[in-house]
N, C-alpha and C positions, 0 to 999 in steps of 0.2 A: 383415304377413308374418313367420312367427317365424322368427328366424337366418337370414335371406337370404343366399345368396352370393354373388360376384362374380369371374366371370374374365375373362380380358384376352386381345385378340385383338392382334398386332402387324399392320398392314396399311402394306405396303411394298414397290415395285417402281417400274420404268423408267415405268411407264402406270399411269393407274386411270381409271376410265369409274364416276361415280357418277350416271347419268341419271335428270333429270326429271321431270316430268310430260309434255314437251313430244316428241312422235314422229312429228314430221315431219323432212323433208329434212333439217333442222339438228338434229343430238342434241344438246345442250350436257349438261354435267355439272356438279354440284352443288360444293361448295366441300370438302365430307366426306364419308365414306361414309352412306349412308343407312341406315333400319332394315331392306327393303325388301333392298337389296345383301348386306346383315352375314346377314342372316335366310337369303337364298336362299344365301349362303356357307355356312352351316352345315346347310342343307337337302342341299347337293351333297353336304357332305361325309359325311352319314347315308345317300346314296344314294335321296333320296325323288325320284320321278316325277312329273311335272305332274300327271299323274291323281291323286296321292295329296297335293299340297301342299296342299290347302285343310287338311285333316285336323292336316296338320303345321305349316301359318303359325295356325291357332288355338291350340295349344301356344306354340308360340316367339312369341308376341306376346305375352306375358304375364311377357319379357323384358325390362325397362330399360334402356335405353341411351344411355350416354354417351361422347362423343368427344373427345379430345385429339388437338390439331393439332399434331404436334413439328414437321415441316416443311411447308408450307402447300403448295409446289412450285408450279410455271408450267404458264399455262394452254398448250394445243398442240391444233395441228388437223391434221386428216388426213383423208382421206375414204374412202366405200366404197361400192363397187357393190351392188344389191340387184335380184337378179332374173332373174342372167346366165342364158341359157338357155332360162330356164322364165319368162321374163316379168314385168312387174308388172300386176296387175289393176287395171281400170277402174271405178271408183264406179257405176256401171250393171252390172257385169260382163263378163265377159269380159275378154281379157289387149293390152296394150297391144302397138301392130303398128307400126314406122317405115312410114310412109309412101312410101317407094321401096323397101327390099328386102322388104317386108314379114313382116319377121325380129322375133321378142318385142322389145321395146325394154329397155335398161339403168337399171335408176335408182343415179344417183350421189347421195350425201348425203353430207356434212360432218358430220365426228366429233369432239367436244371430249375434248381427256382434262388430268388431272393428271401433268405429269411431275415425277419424282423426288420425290413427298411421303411421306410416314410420318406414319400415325395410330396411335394407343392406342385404342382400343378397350376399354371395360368393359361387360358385360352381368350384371345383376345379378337373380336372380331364385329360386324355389326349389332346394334342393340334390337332390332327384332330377332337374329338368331339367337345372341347371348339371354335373353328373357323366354327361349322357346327353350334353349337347354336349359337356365335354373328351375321353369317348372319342372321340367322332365326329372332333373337330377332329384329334387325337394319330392315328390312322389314319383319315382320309378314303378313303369308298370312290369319290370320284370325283376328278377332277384339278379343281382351285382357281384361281379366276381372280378379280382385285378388280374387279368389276362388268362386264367384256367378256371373253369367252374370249380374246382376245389381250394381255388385261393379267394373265400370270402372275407372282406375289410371285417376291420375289428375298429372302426370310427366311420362316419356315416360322412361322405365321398364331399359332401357340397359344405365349402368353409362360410360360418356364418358368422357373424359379428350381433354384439350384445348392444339393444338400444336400454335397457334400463330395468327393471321394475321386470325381469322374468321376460322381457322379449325379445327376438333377434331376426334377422332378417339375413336374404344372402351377400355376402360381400361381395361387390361387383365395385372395380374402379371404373373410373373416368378418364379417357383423353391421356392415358399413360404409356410408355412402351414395356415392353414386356421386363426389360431390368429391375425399369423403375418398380413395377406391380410387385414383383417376388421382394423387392425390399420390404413390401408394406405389410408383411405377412412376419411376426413374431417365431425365430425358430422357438419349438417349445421341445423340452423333455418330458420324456412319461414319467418320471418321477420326480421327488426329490431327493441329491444325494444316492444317485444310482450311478455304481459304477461306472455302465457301459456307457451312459447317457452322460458325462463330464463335456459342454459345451464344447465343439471342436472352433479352430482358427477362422477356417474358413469354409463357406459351403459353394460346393462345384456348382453349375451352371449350364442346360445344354438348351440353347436356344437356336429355334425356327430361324434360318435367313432367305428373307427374300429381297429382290432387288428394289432399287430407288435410286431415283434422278442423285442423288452424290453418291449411291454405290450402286453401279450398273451389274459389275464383276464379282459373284462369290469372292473373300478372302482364300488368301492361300492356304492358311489353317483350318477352313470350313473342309468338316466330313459327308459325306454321301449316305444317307440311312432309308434305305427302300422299305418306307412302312406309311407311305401313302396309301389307304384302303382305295381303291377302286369299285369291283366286286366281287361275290363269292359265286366261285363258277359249279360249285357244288364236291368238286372232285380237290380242290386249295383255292385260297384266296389270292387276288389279280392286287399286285402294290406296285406302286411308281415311286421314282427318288425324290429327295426333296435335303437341299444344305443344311446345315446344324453347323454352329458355334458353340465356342466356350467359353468362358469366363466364369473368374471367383467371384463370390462377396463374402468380405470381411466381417465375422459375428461383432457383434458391439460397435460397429461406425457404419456399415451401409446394410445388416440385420439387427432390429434390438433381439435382445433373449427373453423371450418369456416365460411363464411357470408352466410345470405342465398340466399338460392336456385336461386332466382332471381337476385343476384347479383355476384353468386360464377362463371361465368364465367370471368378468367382473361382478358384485351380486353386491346389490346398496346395504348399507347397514340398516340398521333398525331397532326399535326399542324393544330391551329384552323386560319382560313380563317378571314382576316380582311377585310369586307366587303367595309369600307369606305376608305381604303389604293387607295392611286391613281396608285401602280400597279397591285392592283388586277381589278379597273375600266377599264383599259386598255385593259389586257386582257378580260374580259367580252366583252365591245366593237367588241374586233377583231373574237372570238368567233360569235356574232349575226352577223358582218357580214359576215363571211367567210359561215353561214346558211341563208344567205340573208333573216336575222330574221325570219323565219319560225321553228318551233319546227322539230326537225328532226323524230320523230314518226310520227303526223298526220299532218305533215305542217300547224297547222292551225297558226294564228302569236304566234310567240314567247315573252313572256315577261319574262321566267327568264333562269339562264344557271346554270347546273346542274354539281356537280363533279362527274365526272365517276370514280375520285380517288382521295382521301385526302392526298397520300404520298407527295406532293408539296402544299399541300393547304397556303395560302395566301400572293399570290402574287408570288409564283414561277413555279405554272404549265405551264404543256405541252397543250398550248393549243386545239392540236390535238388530242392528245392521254387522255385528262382528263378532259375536257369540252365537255360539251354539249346543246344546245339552247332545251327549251321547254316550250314548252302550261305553264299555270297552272293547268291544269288537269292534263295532263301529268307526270307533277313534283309532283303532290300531287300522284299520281300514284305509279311514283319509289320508293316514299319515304315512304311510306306506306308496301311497301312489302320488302322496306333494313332493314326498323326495326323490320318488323316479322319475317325477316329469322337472325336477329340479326348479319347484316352484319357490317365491321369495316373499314381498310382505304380505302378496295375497293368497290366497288359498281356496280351497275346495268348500262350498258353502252347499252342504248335503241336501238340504231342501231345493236345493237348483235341477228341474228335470235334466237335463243335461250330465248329471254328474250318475244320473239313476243305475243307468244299467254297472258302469265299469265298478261303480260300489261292492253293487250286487256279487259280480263278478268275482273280483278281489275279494268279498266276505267268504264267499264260498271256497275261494283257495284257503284262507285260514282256517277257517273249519277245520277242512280235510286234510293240512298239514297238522294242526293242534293234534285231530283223531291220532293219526298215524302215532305222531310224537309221545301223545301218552303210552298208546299201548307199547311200545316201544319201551319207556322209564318203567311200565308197571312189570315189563316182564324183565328187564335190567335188574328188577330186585326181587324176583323169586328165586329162590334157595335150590340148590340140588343140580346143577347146570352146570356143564363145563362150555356151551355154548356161547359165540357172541349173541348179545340183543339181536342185532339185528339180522343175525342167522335165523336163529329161532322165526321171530317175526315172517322172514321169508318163506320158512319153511311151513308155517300155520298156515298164510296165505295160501300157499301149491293146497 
């Protein structure tokens, strides 16, 4: 394969359901995701239809795949009804009847899942498929679940890498074998200083084998894992085998360790704004008035001025270019959606159409969180009440 690529899927959440071959009453689930789950994950997110997947698992099987276990997680049962209603059918046919009400009968079955594990995911294969799955993954046209619709990620599937200055792009190696790629990938913990998450020795390994001119012959070691997708014939889906290997790598010589997750984004420094400096007063001044103190979003008066960019913050900006006068709603506005979108020395510059609507948007969630809020404190402090506030509250509403 000339210059093969490889990107990396992060697969992580409360639940994950990576099933079997076995689909009876007991579903059990696999130790890692499958190719089968990873495949139909990336089928979802191109928006391909059962009727069209046979079309599209012949493509994506010509994908490689290797898995990095960072957290292995506990196994958890749970169970679920199959049939409420509408019945379960009979191996002769027909739909199954209780015997006294003669009502469809329920069937209950026991569900295995993986709680709280996190996998690395590398799929490594030509660069026009690899570029058709990062758009796909980067906007998915359908909602993403790690092998059950009730096991939605709780980190968004496509690992991305940080070019600088708030941007990032998706991480895709180069010309690597699949060892090599899960090296290049930082184990990270979700916190810091969390028990469960103390850097383990080593993290397991179950990689894709296929043959080549110096290994014609699967190893001895290699396993058989029938989670090749083929198609779904409507009644269960159609998988073929495919060899898997193992192998460790050692955290701190063939993994670095990185921070976690919530903090593993690198983010440049930048000069902190000295608010009491008498040239940053100055500036502020000239700012409110060159806005004839009016917030430049809703005109209403202006009480504070806002950086549309930190590259000069304290006491060297442009006042035109990186100031801005605004409301306090306003500002609690911008500032609210530069930290969700994890914005760094540039910022939201309110006079940019662009920025119009989600403004809008957001003002009006504060609003109607402030409204709620007060009335809330105001009746927290009326006299005569054995009630919680927010009973009361509830109960005004009804």
């Amino acid at each position: 394969m000339p210059d093969p690529h490889t990107l990396f899927l992060r697969l992580e959440g409360p639940l994950q359901a990576w099933g079997d071959t076995n689909k009876f009453v007991i579903r059990r689930t696999m130790e890692a995701p499958t190719k089968s789950g990873v495949l139909g994950l990336i089928a979802c997110a191109m928006g391909v239809t059962r009727g069209e997947v046979r079309e599209c698992y012949a493509e994506l099987n010509s994908l490689c795949m290797g898995v990095r276990i960072d957290r292995p997680g506990i196994l958890w049962w749970d169970y679920h009804t199959v049939g409420a209603r509408t019945g379960v059918l009979k191996a002769e046919g027909g739909v199954k009847r209780n015997a006294k009400t003669k009502e469809p009968e329920t069937l209950i079955t026991r569900r295995e899942y993986l709680a709280d594990a996190s996998f690395l995911v590398a799929l490594r294969g030509d660069k026009a498929l690899i570029d058709e799955t990062v758009n796909a993954m980067h906007a998915p046209k359908w909602s993403l679940f790690l092998g059950r619709k009730s096991c939605p990620p709780s980190v968004p599937p496509l690992v991305l890498r940080s070019l600088g200055e708030g941007r990032f792009e998706p991480h895709v190696e180069h010309g690597v074998s699949l060892v090599e790629a899960l090296k290049r990938i930082p184990w990270q913990p979700r916190f810091k200083n969390l028990q469960s998450d103390k850097p383990p020795k080593e993290l397991a390994c179950i990689l894709e084998w296929r043959p080549t001119e110096a290994e014609p012959e699967a190893p001895d070691a290699a396993e058989v894992w029938y989670d090749v997708p083929v198609a779904y014939t409507g009644v269960a889906p159609v998988h073929q085998p495919r060899f898997v290997t193992r192998c460790q790598l050692t955290l701190g010589k063939d993994v670095a360790s990185g921070d976690p997750l919530f903090t593993s984004v690198p983010r440049p420094s930048r000069p902190r704004a000295d608010y009491t400096s008498t040239e940053w007063k100055k500036r502020r001044g000239e700012r409110l008035r060159n806005d004839h103190g009016l917030c430049v979003f809703c005109k209403q008066p202006a009480t504070t001025v806002q950086h549309i960019s930190y590259r000069h913050a304290g006491g060297n900006e442009d006042t035109d270019k990186e100031l801005a006068s605004l409301c306090r709603l306003c500002h609690d506005t911008c500032t609210m959606l530069e930290y969700g979108l994890g914005m760094t020395l540039d910022r939201i510059d309110p006079t940019d159409p662009k920025w119009r609507d989600r403004i809008i948007e957001k003002r009006t969630e504060i609003r109607e969180f402030r409204s709620v809020e007060g009335r809330r404190r105001t009746l927290a402090r009326a006299p005569g009440t054995d009630k919680p506030p927010l009973q009361r509250l509830d109960d005004e509403e009804d």
